[in-house]
VMD Tcl script that draws the C-alpha trace (Angstrom):
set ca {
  {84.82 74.72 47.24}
  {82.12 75.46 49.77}
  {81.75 71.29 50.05}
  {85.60 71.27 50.77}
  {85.10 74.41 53.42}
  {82.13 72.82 54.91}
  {83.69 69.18 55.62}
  {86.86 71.34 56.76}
  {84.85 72.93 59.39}
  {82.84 69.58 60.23}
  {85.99 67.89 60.74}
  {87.65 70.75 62.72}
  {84.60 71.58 65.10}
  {85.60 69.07 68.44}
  {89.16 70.60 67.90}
  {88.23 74.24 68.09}
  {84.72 73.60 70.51}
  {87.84 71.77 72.61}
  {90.48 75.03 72.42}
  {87.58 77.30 73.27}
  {86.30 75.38 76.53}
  {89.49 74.95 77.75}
  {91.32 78.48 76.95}
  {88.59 80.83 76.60}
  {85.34 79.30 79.34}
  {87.79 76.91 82.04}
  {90.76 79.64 81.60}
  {93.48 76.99 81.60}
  {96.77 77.54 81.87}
  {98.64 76.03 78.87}
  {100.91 73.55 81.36}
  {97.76 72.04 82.46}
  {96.33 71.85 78.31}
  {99.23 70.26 77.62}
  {99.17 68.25 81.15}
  {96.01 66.25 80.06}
  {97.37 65.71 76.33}
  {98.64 62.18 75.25}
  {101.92 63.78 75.33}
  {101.89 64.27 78.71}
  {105.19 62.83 80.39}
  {107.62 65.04 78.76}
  {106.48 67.70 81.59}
  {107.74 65.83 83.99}
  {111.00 64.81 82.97}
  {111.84 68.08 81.21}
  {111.29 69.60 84.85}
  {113.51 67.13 86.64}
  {116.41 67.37 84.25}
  {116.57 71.74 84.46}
  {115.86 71.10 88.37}
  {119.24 68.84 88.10}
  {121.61 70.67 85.32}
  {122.58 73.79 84.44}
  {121.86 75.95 81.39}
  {125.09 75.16 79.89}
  {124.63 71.52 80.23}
  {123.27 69.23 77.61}
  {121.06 66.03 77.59}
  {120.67 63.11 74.51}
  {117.84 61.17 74.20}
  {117.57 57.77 72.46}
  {113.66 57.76 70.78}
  {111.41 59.97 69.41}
  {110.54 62.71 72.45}
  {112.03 66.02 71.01}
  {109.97 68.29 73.33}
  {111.89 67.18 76.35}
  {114.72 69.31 74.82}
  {112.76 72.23 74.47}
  {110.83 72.33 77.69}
  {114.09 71.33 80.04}
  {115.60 74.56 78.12}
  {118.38 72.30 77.43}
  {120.53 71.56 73.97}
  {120.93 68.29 72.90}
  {123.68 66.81 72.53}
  {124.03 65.00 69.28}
  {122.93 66.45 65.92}
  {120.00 64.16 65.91}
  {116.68 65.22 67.18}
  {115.23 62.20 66.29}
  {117.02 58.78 66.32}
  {113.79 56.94 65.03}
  {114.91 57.36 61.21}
  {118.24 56.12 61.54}
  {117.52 53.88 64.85}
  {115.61 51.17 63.51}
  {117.45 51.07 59.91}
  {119.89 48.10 61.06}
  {122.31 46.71 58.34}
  {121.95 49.57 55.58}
  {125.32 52.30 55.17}
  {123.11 55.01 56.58}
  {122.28 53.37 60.19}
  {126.40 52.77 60.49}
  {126.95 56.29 59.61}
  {124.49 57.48 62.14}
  {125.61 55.18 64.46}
  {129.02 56.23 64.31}
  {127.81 60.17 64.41}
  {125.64 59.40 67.21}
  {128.91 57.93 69.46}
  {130.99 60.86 68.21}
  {128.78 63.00 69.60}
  {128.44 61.44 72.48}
  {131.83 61.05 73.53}
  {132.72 65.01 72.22}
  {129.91 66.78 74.07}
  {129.26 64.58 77.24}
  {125.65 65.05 77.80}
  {125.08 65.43 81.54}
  {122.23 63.20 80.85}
  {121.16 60.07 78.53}
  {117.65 59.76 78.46}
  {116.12 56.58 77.32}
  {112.73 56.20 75.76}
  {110.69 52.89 76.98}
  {108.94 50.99 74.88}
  {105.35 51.77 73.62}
  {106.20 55.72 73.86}
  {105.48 58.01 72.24}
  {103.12 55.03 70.47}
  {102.34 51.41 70.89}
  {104.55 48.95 69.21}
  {107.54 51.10 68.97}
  {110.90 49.75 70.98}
  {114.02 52.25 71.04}
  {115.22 50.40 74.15}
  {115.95 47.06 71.56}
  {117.50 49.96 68.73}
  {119.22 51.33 71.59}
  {121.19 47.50 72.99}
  {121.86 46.47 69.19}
  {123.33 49.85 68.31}
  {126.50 48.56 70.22}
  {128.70 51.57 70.00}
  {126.21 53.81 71.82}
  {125.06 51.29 74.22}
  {128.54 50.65 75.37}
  {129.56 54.25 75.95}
  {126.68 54.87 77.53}
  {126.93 51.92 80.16}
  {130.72 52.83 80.90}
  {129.98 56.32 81.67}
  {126.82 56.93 82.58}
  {124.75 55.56 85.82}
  {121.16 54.77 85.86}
  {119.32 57.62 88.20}
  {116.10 56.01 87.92}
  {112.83 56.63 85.62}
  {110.24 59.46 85.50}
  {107.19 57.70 83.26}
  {108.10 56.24 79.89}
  {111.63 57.44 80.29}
  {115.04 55.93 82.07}
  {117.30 58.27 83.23}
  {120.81 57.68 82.71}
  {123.30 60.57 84.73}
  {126.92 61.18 83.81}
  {129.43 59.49 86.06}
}
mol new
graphics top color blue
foreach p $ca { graphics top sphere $p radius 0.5 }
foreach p [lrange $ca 0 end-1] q [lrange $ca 1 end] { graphics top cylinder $p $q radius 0.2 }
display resetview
């Protein structure tokens, strides 16, 4: 037990000697913690989508960057918050089923934006753009009624027509 404690603490020091230089001696604000995090870009984005919708509106997001719904204060659209499961599951019953979920969400609650995560976000070697052209259905509804706005980092913005 005091072993298991003792490697605990060893392991967990550069965490906690981190959190106490930043919160406690340099009095950071937590935007700019989480500004210098790997995790970075979602700041950004999140920002420019409440800047550009209302409360009411909602927002999908093909990959795996559920924070952008929280910090844009806006609900997503589909029942998914992550599409990385079901995404990258081509040919079994459950990636047609979520396929077909996905659209049907789509089409009911019009996001006001489609955001699309490029690849090597949030880690290298992953591809949701790919996921995103082979999952037909989705990719088709999105390019007939949604126009490309431009990017903000790793992430394409796609606005409703």
């Amino acid at each position: 037990a005091v072993a298991a404690v003792a490697l605990l603490v060893w392991r967990m020091w550069p965490v906690m000697a981190d959190a106490w230089i930043n919160v406690v001696v340099q009095a950071k604000p937590l935007r700019q913690i989480y500004l210098e995090s790997f995790q970075a870009a979602h700041i950004p984005v999140a920002e420019q989508i409440a800047a550009a919708t209302g409360p009411d509106d909602s927002i999908a997001i093909v990959g795996d960057a559920p924070w952008v719904y929280t910090l844009s204060g806006r609900a997503n659209a589909t029942r998914f918050a992550f599409v990385n499961q079901w995404l990258k599951r081509a040919g079994t019953v459950s990636y047609a089923a979520f396929v077909g979920q996905y659209y049907s969400d789509l089409a009911r609650n019009r996001p006001a934006y489609v955001i699309l995560v490029k690849a090597g976000f949030p880690w290298e070697g992953v591809d949701f753009l790919f996921d995103y052209t082979a999952a037909t259905p989705i990719y088709t509804y999105v390019e007939a009624n949604y126009q490309y706005e431009g990017e903000n980092g790793p992430f394409l913005l796609f606005r409703r027509k």
